[in-house]
N, C-alpha and C positions, 0 to 999 in steps of 0.2 A: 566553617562556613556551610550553608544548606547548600549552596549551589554543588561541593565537591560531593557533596552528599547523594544529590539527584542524580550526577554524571556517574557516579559508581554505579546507582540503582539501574542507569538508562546502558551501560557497559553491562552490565548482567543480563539487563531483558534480552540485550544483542546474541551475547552469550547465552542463551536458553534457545533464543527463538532458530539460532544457525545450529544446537545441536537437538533440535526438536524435542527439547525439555518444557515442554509449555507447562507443564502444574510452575515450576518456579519463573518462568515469564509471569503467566498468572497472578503467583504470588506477587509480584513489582505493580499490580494495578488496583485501585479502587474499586470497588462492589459494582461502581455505577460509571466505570468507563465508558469513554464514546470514542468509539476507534472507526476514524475516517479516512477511506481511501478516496483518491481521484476518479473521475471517468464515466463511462455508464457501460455499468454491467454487477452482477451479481453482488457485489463486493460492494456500493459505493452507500449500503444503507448506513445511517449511525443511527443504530439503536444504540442505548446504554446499555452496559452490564456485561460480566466477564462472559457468558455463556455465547453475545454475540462476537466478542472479543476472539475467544476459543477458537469459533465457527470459521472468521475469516485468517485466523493464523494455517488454521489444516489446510484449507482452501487454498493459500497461497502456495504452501509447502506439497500440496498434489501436485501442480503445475508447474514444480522445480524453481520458483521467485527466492532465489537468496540474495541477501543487503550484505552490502561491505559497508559498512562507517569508517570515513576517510577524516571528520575531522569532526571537531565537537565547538559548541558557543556553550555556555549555563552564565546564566543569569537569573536573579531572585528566581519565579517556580516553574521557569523553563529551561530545557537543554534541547539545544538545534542540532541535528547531524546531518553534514553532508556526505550522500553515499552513493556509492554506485551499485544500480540494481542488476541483475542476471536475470532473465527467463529466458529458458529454449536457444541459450548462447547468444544471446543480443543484448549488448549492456546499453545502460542509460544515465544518465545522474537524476539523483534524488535528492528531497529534501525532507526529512523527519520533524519534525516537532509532536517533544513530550513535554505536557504538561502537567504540573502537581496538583494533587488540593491543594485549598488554604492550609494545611496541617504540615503540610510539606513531605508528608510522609510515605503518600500512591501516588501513584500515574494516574489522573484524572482523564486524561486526555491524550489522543493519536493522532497527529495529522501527518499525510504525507502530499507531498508533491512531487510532481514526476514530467519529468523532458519531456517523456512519450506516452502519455496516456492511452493511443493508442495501442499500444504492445499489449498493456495491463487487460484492454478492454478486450482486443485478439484472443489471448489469454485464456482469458475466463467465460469471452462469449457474453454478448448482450442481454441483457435483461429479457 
């Protein structure tokens, strides 16, 4: 089934991005990704494409942001993680959504939602 397919792919990204392997996070997403954070502040643009993709995984990973996924949904070309977020010792709960192309093949798509957007926003500092 694709779906067990995409939960592998989205368990590796997890896996890359906590042990700061971004080229194979990278690899798990499509040319023209749009990776969307909550909030306002540096972070919240969706550009496409892995290069902005890159930009705000380092970002996230200078200011200490690590994600625990606590539990997983996949269905047809999405997989939902609920997770609890870390920065600067203040946890939250979060919500991921990856979505696929039509091919089923990349991560088309990053959305997250977060309890405390202000933390993120703290964080990273206002636009």
């Amino acid at each position: 089934m694709a779906y067990e397919n995409h939960l592998a792919a989205v368990r590796r990204a997890y896996a890359a991005w906590d042990e700061q392997r971004f080229t194979d996070l990278l690899a798990e997403l499509s040319d023209d990704i749009v990776w969307s954070m909550p909030g306002h502040n540096r972070l919240t643009s969706k550009t496409p494409g892995k290069p902005n993709a890159e930009q705000v995984l380092k970002a996230l990973t200078a200011i200490g942001y690590q994600v625990s996924p606590r539990h997983f949904l996949a269905d047809g070309q999405r997989v939902v993680a609920l997770a609890q977020v870390t920065i600067g010792g203040v946890q939250h709960g979060a919500v991921d959504i990856w979505t696929f192309d039509a091919a089923g093949e990349r991560i088309a798509k990053y959305g997250h939602a977060s309890t405390d957007t202000t933390l993120l926003d703290h964080a990273l500092g206002a636009p």
